[in-house]
C-alpha positions, 0 to 999 in steps of 0.5 A: 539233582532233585526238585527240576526234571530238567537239570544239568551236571557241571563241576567245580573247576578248583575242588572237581565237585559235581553241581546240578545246573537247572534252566531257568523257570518262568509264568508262561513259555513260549510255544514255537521256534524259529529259524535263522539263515535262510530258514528265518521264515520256517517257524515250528511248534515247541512246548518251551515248558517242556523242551528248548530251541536249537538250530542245526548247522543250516540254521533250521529250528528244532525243539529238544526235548532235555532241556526247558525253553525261554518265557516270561514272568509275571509279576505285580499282581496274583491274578494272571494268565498265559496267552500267546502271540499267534505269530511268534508264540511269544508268551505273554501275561493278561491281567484281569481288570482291577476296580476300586469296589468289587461286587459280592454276588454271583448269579446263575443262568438259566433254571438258576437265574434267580439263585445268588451266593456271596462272591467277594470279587476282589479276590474271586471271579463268578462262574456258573456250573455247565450242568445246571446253571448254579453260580460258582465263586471260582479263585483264580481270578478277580471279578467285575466291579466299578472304578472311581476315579472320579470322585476325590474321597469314596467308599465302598457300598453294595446294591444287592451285591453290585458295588457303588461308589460313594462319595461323601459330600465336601463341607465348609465346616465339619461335625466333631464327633458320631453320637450314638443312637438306639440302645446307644443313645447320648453316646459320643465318640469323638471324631474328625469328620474332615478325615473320618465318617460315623458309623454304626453298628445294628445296636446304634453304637458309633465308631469312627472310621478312617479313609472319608470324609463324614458329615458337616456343614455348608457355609457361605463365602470364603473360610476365615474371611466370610465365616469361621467354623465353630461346633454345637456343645450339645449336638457336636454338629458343625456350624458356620459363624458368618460374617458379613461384610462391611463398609467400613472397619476399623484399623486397630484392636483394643485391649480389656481391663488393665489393657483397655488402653492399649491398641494394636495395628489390625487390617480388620477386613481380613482378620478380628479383633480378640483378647487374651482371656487371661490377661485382656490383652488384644490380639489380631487374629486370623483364626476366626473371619473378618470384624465387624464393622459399620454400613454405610448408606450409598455407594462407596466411593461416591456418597461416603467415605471410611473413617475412625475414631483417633485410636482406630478402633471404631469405624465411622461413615462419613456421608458426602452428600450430592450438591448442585455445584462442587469446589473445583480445588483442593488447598494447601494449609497455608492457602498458597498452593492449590491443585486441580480436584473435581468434588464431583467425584473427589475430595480435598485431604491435606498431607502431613505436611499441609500439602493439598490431596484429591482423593477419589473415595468420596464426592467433596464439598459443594453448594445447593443451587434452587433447582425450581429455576434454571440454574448453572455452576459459576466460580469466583473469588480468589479461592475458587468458591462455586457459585449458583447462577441463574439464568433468569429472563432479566431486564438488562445483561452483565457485559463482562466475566471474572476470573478466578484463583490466581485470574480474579482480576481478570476480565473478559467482554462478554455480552450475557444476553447471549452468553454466560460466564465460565472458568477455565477449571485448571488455570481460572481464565474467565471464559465467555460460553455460548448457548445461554443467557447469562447474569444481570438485573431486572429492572422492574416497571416503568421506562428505562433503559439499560447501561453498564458500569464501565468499571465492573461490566454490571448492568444498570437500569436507567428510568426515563425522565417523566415530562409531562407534568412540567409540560403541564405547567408550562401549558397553564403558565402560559395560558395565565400569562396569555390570560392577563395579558389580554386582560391588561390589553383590554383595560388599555383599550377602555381606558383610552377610549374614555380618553378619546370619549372625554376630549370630544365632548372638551371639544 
């Protein structure tokens, strides 16, 4: 039996041939034994590389010198050593401490302190000479260097010997190829730098090498939605073709040449108009970014609203200006059906059966009001049409309100010298609101008095009638009545004095 000092001689139980039994081997032994029984605390030394345990018939260890003992084996890695469980003496296997970039210099220690030799110590450990202090680039066991773990990608490079991880920066767009330079200038290599990064030799040639990243370009946004990636013809450098948003885009993609009128459905807000450079065709793609479309001046929303031309291909801004008062309903085609919309806010849209729609993109239609004067909102009519009402100092007030829509018809008392006149904006009831004057008339110079038409409520201005002319004339009527009538009582008068006068003399 050759090859293990330990072994044993055992037989063939068929043929009675002789067989050679060795013990098992192992990386580290266990260096005591133990007891059992009432000798389980007695624990003694025994080398089990060179000797195994056995327990006499009290159960008290001993260590036999013809055999090899138990231990352990270690395994995943080349570097390790044996140490011991001071305890037990169970064996047991240290590793040395692994790193993703290992350095590659030794340095001495004392006299030596500034001597450094190459030391790869990924495979060896630095170790320095006890005598006079020369580093040592020792193989049984790995040596110091760094972890990252914290970067995603990274590669190995050296400060005077003390490994560094570098981790190359993340582009939106990356570079598509390592020129060369120096004695290797125009040199283009071909090269993904997604995956790959440039390198170069002393003589400026470029290779690519695999396991980064390489060099690219930062773009703003997000990829095919705010900038595609495209690439320099000349330089083979990354670039960022952006694509700012838009207010408004079109909904469909127009062909070329023999396919100028054919139009395709494109969500142009996400993807891009393109033809096929053969044939003309249009394609809604997704490789680039979003199209192009047009700004709109305001707040979506409010001051604009998006629309297109009939094949929805050009998009257009539909302005909604401000107005002072706004229509308050949106209609049916047929004018018989009408639902609540506030074209402040909101804006009348009919379906494709004619029936009314308030959408909320837009403000609606409306009227300007004379801001120079104090002015309020007012709806009549059948269709409720906004109106602008003043509230005017006037001479005479309107003492009735009107309806509207469905309630044209219907009026309400109301005295506007006090108060003005409202709609309900849901049913057109006529409301009369407190806090301000209403509508009515001015009535100009002169005296007058005010009346309302019994019928409409609306406010009329009644002069008062001028007298004193005619009191005039009564006046001087009677002074020329009175003045001939005293000159007819005096002629009387001579004339029967000359009466009397003549009978006095006959006498």
């Amino acid at each position: 039996c050759t090859g293990d000092e330990f072994f044993m001689c055992s037989l063939n139980d068929t043929s009675g041939a002789a067989l050679c039994s060795y013990p098992p081997t192992f990386n580290c032994y266990n260096s005591k034994c133990s007891g059992t029984g009432d000798f389980a605390a007695v624990s003694i030394d025994c080398d089990q590389s060179k000797g195994s345990c056995a327990l006499n018939g009290t159960g008290y260890p001993s260590c036999e010198s013809n055999w090899r003992g138990d231990g352990v084996n270690c395994t995943g890695d080349e570097f390790f050593k044996c140490s011991l469980n001071d305890a037990s003496g169970t064996a047991l296997c240290s590793y040395p401490a692994t790193f993703d970039c290992y350095n590659t210099r030794c340095t001495g220690s004392g006299a030596s302190a500034n001597t450094t030799i190459f030391c790869d110590q990924a495979y060896h450990v630095c170790g320095t000479n006890e005598t006079t202090g020369e580093p040592t680039c020792d193989d049984n066991w790995r040596g110091a260097g760094v972890n990252c773990s914290h970067l995603d990608q990274y590669y190995c490079d050296y400060l005077n010997g003390s490994a560094v991880c570098e981790g190359p920066a993340k582009y939106s767009c990356y570079d598509t190829a390592c020129n060369g330079h120096l004695n290797y200038t125009g040199m283009v290599v071909e090269c993904d730098q997604s995956v790959n990064r440039c390198m170069w030799n002393n003589t400026g040639y470029p290779t690519c090498k695999e396991g980064t990243r390489g060099h690219g370009s930062t773009c703003y946004g997000t990829e095919h939605l705010d900038y595609y990636c495209g690439v320099n013809d000349t330089t083979h450098w990354a670039v960022c073709n952006q694509v700012p948003p838009s207010s408004c885009y079109g909904s469909s993609c127009q062909g070329t040449g023999s396919f100028i009128n054919k139009t395709i459905p494109c969500d142009v807000t996400t993807k891009s108009c393109q033809v096929n450079d053969t044939t003309g065709e249009p394609i809604c793609s997704e490789e680039f970014a979003r199209g192009v479309g047009v700004n709109c001046t305001g707040t979506t929303g409010l001051d604009y609203y998006c629309s297109a031309t009939d094949n929805g291909v050009t998009p257009l801004c539909v302005q909604t200006p401000p107005h002072s008062c706004y229509e308050l309903r949106c209609w049916s085609a047929d004018k018989n059906t009408s639902i609540p919309c506030d074209g402040s806010s909101g804006r009348c849209e009919m379906g494709d059966d004619g029936a009314p729609l308030c959408v909320n993109t837009s403000r609606g239609q409306g009227i300007d009001c004379n801001t120079k004067k104090a002015w309020y909102c007012g709806y009549t009519g059948e269709f409720f049409q906004p109106s602008c009402l003043y509230t005017d100092k006037f001479d005479c007030f309107n003492t009735m309100c009107y309806g509207a829509g469905d309630k044209v018809n219907t009026t309400i008392t109301c005295d506007q010298s006090a108060n003005r006149c409202g709609v309900n904006k849901l049913t057109g009831e006529p409301t009369c609101e407190k806090g301000n004057t209403g509508s009515g008339v001015m009535c100009g110079e002169g005296k007058w008095r005010c009346e309302s038409d019994k019928g409409t409520g609306l406010a009329v201005c009644v002069p008062h009638k001028n007298l004193v002319g005619l009191w005039v004339a009564v006046v001087l009527i009677l002074v020329i009545v009175a003045a001939i009538a005293a000159v007819l009582w005096l002629r009387r008068k001579r004339q029967r004095d000359d009466r009397v006068s003549l009978i006095s003399r006959e006498i």
